[in-house]
C-alpha positions in Angstrom: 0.0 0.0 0.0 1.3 3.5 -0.4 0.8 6.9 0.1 1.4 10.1 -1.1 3.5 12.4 0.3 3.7 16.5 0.0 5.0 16.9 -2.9 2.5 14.0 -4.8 5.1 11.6 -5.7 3.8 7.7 -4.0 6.1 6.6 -0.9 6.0 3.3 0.8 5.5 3.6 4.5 8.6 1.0 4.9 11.5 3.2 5.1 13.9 0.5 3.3 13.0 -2.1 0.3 14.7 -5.2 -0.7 16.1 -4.6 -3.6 18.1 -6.7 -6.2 21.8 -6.5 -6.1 23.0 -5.3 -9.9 25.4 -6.9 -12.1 27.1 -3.6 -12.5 27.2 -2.0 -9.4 24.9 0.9 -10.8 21.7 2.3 -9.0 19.4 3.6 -11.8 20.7 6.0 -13.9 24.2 6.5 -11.5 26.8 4.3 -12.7 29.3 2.5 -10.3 33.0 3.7 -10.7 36.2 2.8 -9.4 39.1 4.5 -9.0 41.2 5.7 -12.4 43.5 3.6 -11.1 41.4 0.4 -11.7 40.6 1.5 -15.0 41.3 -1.0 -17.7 43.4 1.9 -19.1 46.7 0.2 -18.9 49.4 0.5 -21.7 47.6 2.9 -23.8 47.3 6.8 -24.2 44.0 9.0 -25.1 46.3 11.6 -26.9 48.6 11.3 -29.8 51.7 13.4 -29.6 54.6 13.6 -32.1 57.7 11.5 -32.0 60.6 13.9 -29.8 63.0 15.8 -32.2 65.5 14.9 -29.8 66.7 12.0 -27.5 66.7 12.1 -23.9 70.7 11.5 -23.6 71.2 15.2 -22.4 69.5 13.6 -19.4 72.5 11.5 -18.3 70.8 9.1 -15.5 67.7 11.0 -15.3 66.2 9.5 -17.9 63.3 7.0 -16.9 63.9 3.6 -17.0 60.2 2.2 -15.9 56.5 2.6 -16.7 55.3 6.2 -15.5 52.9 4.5 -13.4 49.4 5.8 -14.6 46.6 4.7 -16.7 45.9 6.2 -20.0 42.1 7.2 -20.7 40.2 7.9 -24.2 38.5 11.2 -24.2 35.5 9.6 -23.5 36.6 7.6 -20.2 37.8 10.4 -19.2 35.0 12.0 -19.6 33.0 9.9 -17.7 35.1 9.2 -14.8 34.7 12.9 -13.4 31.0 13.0 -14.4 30.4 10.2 -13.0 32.3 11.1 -9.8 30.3 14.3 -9.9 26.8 12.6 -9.7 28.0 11.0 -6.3 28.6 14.5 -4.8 26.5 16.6 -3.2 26.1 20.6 -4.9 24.3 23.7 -4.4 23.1 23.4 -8.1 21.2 20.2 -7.1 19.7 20.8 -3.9 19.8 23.3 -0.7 23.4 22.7 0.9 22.0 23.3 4.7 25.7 23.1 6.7 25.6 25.7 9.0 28.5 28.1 9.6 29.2 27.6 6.0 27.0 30.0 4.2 26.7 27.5 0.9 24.2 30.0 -1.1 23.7 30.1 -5.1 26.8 31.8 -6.6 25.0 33.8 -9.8 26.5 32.9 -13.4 27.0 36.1 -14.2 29.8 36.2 -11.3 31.7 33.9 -13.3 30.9 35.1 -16.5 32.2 38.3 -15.6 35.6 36.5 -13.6 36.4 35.0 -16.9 36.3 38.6 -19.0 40.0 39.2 -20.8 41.6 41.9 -18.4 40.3 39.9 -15.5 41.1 36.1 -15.8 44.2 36.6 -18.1 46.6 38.9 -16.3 49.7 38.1 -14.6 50.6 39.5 -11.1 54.1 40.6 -12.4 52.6 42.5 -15.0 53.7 46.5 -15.2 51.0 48.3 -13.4 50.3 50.4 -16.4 49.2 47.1 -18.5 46.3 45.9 -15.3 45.2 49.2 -14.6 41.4 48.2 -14.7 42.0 45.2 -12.8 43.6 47.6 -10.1 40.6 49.9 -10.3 38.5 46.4 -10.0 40.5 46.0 -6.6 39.9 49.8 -5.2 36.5 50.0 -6.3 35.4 46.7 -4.4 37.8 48.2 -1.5 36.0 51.0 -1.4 32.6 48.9 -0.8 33.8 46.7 1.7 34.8 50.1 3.9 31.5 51.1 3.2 29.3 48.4 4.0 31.3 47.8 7.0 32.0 51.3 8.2 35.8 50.8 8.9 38.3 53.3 7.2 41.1 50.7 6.0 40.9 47.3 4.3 43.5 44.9 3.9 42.8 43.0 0.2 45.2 39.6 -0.1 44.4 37.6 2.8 43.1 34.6 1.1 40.3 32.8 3.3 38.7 33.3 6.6 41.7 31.6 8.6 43.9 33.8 6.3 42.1 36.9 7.4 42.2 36.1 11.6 46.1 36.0 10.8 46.2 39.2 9.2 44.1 40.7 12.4 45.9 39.3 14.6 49.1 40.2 13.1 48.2 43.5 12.9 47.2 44.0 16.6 50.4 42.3 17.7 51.8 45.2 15.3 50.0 48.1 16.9 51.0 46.7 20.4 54.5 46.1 19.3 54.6 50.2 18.3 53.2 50.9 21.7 55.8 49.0 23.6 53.0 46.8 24.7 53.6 43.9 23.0 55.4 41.7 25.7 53.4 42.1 28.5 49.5 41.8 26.4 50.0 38.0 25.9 46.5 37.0 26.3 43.5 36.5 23.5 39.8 36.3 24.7 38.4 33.9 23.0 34.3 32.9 23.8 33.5 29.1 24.0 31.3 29.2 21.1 34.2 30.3 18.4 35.0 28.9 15.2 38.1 26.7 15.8 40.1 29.0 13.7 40.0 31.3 16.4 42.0 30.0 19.0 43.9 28.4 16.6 44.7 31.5 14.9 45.4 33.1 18.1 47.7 30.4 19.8 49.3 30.6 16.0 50.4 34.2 16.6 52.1 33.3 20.0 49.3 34.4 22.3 47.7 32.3 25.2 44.0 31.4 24.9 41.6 32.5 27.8 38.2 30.9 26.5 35.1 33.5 28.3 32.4 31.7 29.5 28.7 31.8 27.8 25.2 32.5 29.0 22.4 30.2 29.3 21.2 32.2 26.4 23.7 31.6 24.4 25.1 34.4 24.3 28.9 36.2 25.5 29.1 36.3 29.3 29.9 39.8 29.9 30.4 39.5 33.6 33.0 36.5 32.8 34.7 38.9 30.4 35.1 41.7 32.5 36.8 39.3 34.9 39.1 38.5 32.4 40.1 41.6 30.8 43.6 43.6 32.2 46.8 45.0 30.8 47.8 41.6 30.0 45.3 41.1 27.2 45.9 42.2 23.4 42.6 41.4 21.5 38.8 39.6 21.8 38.0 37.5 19.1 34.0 37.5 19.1 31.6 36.0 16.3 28.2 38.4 15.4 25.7 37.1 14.8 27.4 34.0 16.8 27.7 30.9 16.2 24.5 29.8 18.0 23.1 31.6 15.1 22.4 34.6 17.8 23.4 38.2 17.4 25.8 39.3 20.5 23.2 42.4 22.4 25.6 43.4 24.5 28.0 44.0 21.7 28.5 47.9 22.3 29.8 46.9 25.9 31.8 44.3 24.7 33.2 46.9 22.5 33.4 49.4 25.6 34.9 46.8 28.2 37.9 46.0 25.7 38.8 49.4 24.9 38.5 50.2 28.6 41.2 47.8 29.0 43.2 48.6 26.0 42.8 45.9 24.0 41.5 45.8 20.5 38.2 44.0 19.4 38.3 41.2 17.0 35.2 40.4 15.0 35.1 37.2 13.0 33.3 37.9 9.6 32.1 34.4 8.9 28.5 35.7 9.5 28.5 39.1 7.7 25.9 37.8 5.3 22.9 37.3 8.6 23.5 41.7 9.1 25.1 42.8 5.3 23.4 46.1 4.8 21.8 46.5 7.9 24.7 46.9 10.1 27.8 48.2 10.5 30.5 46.2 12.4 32.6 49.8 12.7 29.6 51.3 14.8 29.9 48.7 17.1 33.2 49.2 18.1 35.0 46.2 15.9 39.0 47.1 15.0 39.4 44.3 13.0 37.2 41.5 11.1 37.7 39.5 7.9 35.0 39.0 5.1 34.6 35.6 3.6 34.3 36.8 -0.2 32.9 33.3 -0.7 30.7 33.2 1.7 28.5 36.7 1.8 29.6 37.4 -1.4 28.4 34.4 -2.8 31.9 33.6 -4.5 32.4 29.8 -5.0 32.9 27.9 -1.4 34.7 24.9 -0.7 36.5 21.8 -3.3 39.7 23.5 -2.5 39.7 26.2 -5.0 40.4 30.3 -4.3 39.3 31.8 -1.6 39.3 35.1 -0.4 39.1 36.7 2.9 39.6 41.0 3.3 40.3 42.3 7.2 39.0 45.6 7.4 40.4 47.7 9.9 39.7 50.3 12.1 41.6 53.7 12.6 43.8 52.4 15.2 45.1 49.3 13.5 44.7 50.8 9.5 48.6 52.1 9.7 49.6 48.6 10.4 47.8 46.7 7.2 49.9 44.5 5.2 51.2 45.4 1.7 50.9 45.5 -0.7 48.1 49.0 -1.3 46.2 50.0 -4.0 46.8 53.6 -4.2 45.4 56.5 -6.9 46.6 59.5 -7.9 46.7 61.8 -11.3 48.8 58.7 -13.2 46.5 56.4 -12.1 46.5 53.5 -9.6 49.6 51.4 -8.7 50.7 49.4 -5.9 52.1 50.0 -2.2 54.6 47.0 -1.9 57.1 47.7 0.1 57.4 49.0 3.5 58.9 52.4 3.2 56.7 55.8 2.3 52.9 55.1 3.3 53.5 51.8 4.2 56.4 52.8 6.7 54.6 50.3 9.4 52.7 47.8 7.8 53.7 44.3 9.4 55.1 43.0 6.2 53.3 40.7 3.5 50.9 37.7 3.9 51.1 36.4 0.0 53.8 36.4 -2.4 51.5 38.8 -4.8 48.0 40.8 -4.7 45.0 38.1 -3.1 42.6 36.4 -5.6 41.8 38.9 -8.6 38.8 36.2 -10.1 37.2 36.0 -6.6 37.3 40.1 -6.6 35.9 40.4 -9.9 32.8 38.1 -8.5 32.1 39.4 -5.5 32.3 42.7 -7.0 29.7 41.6 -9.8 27.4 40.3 -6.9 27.3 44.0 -4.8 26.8 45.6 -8.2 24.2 43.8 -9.1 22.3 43.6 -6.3 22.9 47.7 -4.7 22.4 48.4 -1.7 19.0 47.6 -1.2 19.4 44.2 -2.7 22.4 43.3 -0.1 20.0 44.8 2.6 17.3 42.1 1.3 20.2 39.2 1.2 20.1 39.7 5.3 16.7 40.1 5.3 15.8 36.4 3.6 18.5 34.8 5.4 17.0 35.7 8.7 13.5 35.2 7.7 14.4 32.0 5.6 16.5 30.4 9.1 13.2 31.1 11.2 11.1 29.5 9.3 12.8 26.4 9.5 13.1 27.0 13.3 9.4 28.1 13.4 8.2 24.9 11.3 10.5 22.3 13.0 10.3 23.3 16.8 7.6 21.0 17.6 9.2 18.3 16.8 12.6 19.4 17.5 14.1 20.8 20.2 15.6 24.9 19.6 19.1 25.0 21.7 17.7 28.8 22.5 13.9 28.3 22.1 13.3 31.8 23.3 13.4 35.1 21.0 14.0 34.9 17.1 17.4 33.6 15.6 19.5 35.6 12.9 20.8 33.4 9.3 21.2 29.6 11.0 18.7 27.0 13.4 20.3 25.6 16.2 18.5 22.5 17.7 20.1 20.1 20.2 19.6 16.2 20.4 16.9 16.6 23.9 14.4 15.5 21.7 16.4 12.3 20.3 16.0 10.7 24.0 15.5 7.6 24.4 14.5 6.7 20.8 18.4 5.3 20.5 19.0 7.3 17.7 21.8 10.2 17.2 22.4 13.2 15.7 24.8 11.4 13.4 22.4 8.4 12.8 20.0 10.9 12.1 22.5 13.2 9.6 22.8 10.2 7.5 19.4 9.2 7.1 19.0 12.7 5.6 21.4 11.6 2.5 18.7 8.9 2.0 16.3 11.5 1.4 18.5 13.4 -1.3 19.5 16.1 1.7 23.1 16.6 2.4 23.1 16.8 6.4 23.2 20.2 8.5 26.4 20.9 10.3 26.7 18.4 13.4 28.0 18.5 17.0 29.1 22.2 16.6 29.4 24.6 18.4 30.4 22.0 20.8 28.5 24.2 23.4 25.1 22.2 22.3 24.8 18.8 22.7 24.6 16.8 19.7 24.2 20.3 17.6 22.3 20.4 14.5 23.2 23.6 12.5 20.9 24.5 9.5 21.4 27.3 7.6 19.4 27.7 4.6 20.8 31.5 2.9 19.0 33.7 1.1 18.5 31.5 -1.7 16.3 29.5 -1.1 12.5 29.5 -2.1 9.7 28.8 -0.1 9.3 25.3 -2.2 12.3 24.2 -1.9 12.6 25.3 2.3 8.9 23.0 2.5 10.6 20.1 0.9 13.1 20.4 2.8 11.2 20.5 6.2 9.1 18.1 5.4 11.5 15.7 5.0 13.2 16.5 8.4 9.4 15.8 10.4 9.0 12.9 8.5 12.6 11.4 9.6 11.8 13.1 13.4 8.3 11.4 13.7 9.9 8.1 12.2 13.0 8.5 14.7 10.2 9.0 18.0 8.2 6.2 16.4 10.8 3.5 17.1 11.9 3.0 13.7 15.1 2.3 14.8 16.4 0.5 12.1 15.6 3.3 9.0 18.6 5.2 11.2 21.1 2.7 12.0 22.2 1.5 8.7 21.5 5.2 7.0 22.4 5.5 4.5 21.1 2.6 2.6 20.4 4.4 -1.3 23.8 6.1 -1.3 26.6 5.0 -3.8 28.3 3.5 -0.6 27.0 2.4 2.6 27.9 4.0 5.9 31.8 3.9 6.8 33.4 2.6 10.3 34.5 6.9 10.4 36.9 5.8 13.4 39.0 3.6 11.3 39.1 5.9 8.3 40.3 9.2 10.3 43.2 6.8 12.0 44.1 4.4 9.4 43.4 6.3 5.9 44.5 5.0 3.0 46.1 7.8 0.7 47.3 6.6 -2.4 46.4 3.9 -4.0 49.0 0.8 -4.7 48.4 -2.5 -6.8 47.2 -5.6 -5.8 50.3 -7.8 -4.8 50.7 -10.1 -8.1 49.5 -7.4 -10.1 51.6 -6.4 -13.5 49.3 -3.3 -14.0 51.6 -0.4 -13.5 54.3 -2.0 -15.3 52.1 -2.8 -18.7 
């Protein structure tokens, strides 16, 4: 018997079927595939290129004396191996990507249209200046915007990722101290318990000890613990608004107050600009320092490994201390502040061989021009309103770490509503990939018990936030049914099944060798 669910399409009310092994290892339309490395590719080559004009004996004993060790592919296997290695990833393009913290939003085509322009995606960072002077014009134009939207007088452009950024910050207050003669007694960084990990990281990076500041029931900074901490032996805070509860910090303007009382500088981690773009200012409330994820608020492309880039803007106090290189105008045009002499007499020196990530400027610029100011105000806007929704839909069934007031872009719920059915936050993460959902972020902030952290952007549509919700009550009314078992295997329709995760973070394996016997690499 079936039924329909909210959407139309039939379901069966069994939450796994028996179905037939393949001969192929395919499900449907997916094809199996194994590693290039297993490809019957052997001894062959997909290319043809022309015989050498000369012989390798200028190579003395470097010449190669065995098989290269790697498989040749047609055009076609080729081809298909990435697709089909594609198809068993997860992507914003196929469905909402809900990981909390991570701001995964639709990145517009006309970003990357506009990234790939000649002038733009062709250039060489040794060019002469006078040959790039649009793409320098790019950079103090998007500069310019950045100051703007964050009130804050001075940026720094090449830091190169969120991480990237909190070094430059940092760096730059250990600068500023260093020039007041302050520097070797302020060893200390605040740092709440509900911080990205880059923070103390970053912080115990730098040389500075870590004094973690306690955090309200509400989930919020504990001023009265920070107070207590703060003295002439600290250099810098290191506070997330909106936090990382998905909360914005109220008492931010005494934050702000308390730190400068004590003479250190306020750190504000970016990572969450996109819950309060347009609406507020981090400079107005006090921040010295805070890195923008270009690829997260600015809806560049996130995560695979490729570019990032993360710009500190800085306040009045810590702007003399930015890291080279400058983009400067005057009547010739714009050039480049490298070195640390003239206006850059006490910058702390440089954090990348050349300028930052041009293509990653030339989208995010593309994004803030094409949405103005009142279109980044409206990015905040639908975040928030699009986070609590899901919190508003899901809370009886779910239990809200901070039930009480709205939240800002993310959802925080805890795992007091998993008790007693013997399932977990991870059993029920994968359960979600059965239902074509990549899973929130889980168990962080580590303040929250078995933390579920949904974040659905801006981009999403109402249709797509109800599909998405309905398949998280369905999977919480199945988990407080007792149906155990549609849990504990999870995920059972996924190109592989779930992994022992224990023995894979202590004993991975990393490259792939030949079984023993095997004559494959030397074909």
């Amino acid at each position: 018997m079936s039924t329909m669910n909210t959407v139309g399409r039939p379901t069966t009310p069994n939450a796994v079927e028996s179905k037939p092994a393949t001969l192929t290892g395919g499900r449907g339309l997916l094809q199996d595939e194994h590693l290039i490395f297993e490809s019957d590719g052997w001894g062959k080559t997909g290319v043809d290129l022309p015989e050498p004009k000369t012989t390798g004996s200028a190579l003395g004993d470097l010449v190669r004396k065995d098989p290269i060790g790697l498989p040749g592919l047609s055009e076609p296997e080729a081809m298909r191996h990435y697709v089909r290695l594609s198809q068993k990833n997860h992507a914003i393009d196929l469905a909402i990507y809900p990981l909390g913290s991570c701001t995964m939003k639709h990145n517009p085509r006309l970003n990357e249209k506009m990234a790939r322009l000649p002038g733009f995606a062709d250039i060489h960072p040794l060019q002469p200046t006078s040959t790039v002077q649009g793409a320098l014009e790019l950079m103090d134009t998007l500069a310019h915007w950045l100051k703007t939207l964050t009130g804050m007088p001075a940026v720094a452009m090449s830091p190169k990722a969120g991480a990237h950024g909190e070094l430059c910050g940092l760096m730059a207050i250990r600068a500023a101290h260093e020039a007041s003669g302050e520097h070797l007694k302020r060893r200390k960084v605040l740092v709440p318990t509900s911080a990205h990990g880059t923070n103390p990281a970053t912080a115990a990076f730098v040389g500075y000890t870590v004094v973690e500041v306690a955090q309200t029931e509400d989930g919020r900074v504990d001023v009265a613990d920070l107070a207590a901490k703060l003295g002439d032996d600290v250099a810098a805070i290191m506070v997330t608004n909106p936090n990382t509860c998905g909360l914005f910090e109220r008492d931010i303007l005494e934050i702000s107050r308390l730190t400068h009382e004590a003479g250190a500088y306020f750190y504000c981690d970016g990572a969450n600009f996109n819950a309060i773009v347009g609406r507020v200012r981090p400079g107005d409330l006090g921040v010295d320092a805070m890195h923008i994820n270009l690829h997260k608020t600015f809806s560049t492309p996130h995560g695979g490994g490729g570019p990032g880039a993360g710009p500190v803007v800085l306040s009045e106090a810590l702007a003399p201390f930015a890291p080279a290189p400058w983009v400067v105008s005057d009547g010739d045009g714009f050039k480049l502040i490298e070195r640390q002499e003239d206006e850059a007499a006490q910058a702390f020196g440089r954090l990348c061989a050349f300028q930052g990530q041009m293509g990653m400027y030339t989208r995010a610029l593309s994004y803030m021009m094409s949405h103005g100011s009142d279109g980044l105000r409206q990015v905040a806007e639908d975040a928030v309103l699009n986070a609590n929704y899901i919190k508003a839909r899901l809370q009886d069934l779910m239990s809200p770490a901070f039930p009480e007031g709205p939240c800002m872009h993310e959802a925080l719920f805890d795992d007091e509503w998993l008790k007693g059915t013997d399932v977990t936050t991870l059993d029920f993460a994968k359960a979600m990939i059965d239902e074509g959902f990549h899973p929130m972020t889980m168990y962080f902030p580590l303040v929250v018990h078995g933390a579920m952290l949904i974040e659905p952007t801006e981009t999403e549509s109402k249709q797509e936030l109800d599909r998405f919700i309905e398949a998280m009550r369905a999977l919480a009314t199945a988990a407080k049914a007792g149906d155990v078992d549609r849990f504990k295997g999870a995920p059972f329709h996924a190109p592989l099944k779930r992994l022992d995760e224990t023995r894979a973070a202590r004993q991975p394996v990393l490259r792939w060798t030949a079984p023993e016997g095997s004559n494959i690499a030397a074909e």
